[in-house]
N, C-alpha and C positions, 0 to 999 in steps of 0.2 A: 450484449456480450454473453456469450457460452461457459463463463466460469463459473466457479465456486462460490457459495455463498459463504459470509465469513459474518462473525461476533464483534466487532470492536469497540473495547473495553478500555477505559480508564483503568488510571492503576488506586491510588488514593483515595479512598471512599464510595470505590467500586467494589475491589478485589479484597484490598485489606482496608485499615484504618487510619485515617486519614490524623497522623499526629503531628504534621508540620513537616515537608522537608523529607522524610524517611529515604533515610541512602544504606544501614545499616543492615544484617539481617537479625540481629537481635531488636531490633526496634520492629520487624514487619510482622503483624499478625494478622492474617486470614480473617476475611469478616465471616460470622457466621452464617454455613449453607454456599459463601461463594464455591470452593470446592466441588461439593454436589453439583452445584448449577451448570460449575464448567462442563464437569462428567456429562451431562445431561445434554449439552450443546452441541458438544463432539460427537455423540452419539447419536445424533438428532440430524449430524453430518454438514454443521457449520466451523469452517476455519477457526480458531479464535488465536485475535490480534490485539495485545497491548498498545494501547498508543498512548503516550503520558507525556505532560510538559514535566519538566526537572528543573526548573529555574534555581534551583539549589545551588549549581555547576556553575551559573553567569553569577551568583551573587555569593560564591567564594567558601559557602557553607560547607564544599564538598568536592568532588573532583570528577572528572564524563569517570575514569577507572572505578569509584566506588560505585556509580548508577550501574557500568555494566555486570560490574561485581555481584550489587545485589540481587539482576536479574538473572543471572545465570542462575544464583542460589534458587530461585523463585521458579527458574524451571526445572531444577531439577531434582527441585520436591515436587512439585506440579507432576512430572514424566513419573517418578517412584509412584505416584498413586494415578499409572494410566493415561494423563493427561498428558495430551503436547499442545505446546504452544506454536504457532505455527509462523508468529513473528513478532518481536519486543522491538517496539522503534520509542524513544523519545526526544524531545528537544532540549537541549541544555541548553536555550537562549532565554537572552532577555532584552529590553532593549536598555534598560534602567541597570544593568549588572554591574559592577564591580573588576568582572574578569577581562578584560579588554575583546579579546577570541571571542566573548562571548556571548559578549555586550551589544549583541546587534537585533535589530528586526528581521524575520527571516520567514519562509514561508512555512516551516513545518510546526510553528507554534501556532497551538488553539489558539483561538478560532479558525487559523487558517488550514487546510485539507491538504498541508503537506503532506504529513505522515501516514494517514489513510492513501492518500493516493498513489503514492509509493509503495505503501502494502499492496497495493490493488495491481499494480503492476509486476511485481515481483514474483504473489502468489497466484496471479489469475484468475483474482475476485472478482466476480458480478456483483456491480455496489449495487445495480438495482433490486437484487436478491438477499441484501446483508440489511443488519443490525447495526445501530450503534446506544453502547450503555454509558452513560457519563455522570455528573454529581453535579456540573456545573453547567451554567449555560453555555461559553464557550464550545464544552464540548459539543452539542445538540448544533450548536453554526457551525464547527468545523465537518458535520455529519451532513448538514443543509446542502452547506455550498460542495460535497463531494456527490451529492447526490443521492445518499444512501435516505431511502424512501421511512425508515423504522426506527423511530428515537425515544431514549427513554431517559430521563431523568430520575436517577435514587435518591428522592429526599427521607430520609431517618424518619424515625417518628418523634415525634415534637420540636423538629426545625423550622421555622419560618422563613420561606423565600421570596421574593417579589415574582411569583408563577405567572404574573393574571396572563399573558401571550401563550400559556402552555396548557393546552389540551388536556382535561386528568383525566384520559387512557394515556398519556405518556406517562405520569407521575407513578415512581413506584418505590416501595421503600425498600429493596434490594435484589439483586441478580435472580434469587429466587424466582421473589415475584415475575419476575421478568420469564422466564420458563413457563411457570403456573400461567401467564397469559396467552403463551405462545401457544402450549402443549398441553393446556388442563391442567388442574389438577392432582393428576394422578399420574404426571412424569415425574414427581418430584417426592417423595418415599416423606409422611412425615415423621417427625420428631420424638 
């Protein structure tokens, strides 16, 4: 494929911080350096795409209006400093939910490469040309099975996860890092 190469991001302990559920914008705080990172990506001339499970919306915590709510807020602090985001897809399923609508198994929940792959068609991403940055391992199989060759898992510093299947050039403790491997460095201004 001739397209674009594109970023795709987790939202939750990717982008910001991961406190349970986050549907609110007072509750959403930017983890630190992701901002920069983004700057750094876009400029660097990859797509970047959110792709997030919400399971919040099947299990009644919340409603799809407040997820869109918050993402609109998210882009458009993100676009005031530069950034654009070039597509915010999530799944509000679950199969375990609460909410009947929404209570099902469906393909765009991680693991499964709905939602990338809809990105991929929409914006006329080369997955063989993209990224994908996620927290969990779901996310890293829903990157597998869409093809995209570049995966990265953000584990914090001082979390323990059962890694041993994962590569540590994949392991990194934040989007930063994730540039700093890409691009050196000295793409990324320090502190």
């Amino acid at each position: 494929m001739n397209g674009k190469p594109a970023v795709f991001l987790d939202r939750d302990g990717v982008l910001n911080e991961d406190r349970g559920y986050v549907h609110r914008w007072e509750d959403f705080s930017f983890l630190p350096g992701a901002i920069e990172a983004l700057r750094q990506l876009q400029q660097k001339g990859y797509l970047l795409v959110v792709i997030t499970n919400q399971s919040a919306v099947a299990r009644g915590l919340c409603t799809e209006a407040d997820v869109l709510a918050l993402h609109e807020r998210m882009r458009a602090f993100l676009r005031e400093r530069g950034i654009e985001l070039a597509g915010i897809y999530h799944c509000p399923h679950h199969p375990q939910g609460s909410v009947s609508d929404y209570a099902i198994a469906c393909a765009c929940r991680k693991p499964e490469p709905g939602m990338i792959l809809r990105a991929a068609q929409e914006h006329g991403i080369d997955l063989s040309r993209s990224l994908l940055v996620g927290d969990k391992l779901s996310d890293l199989e829903a990157g597998r099975a869409a093809g995209i060759p570049s995966l990265y898992l953000v584990v914090p510093p001082g979390q323990e996860k059962d890694l041993s299947s994962l590569p540590e050039a994949q392991r990194v403790s934040g989007l930063s890092e994730v540039v700093e491997r890409m691009f050196g460095s000295q793409a990324m201004p320090s502190s």
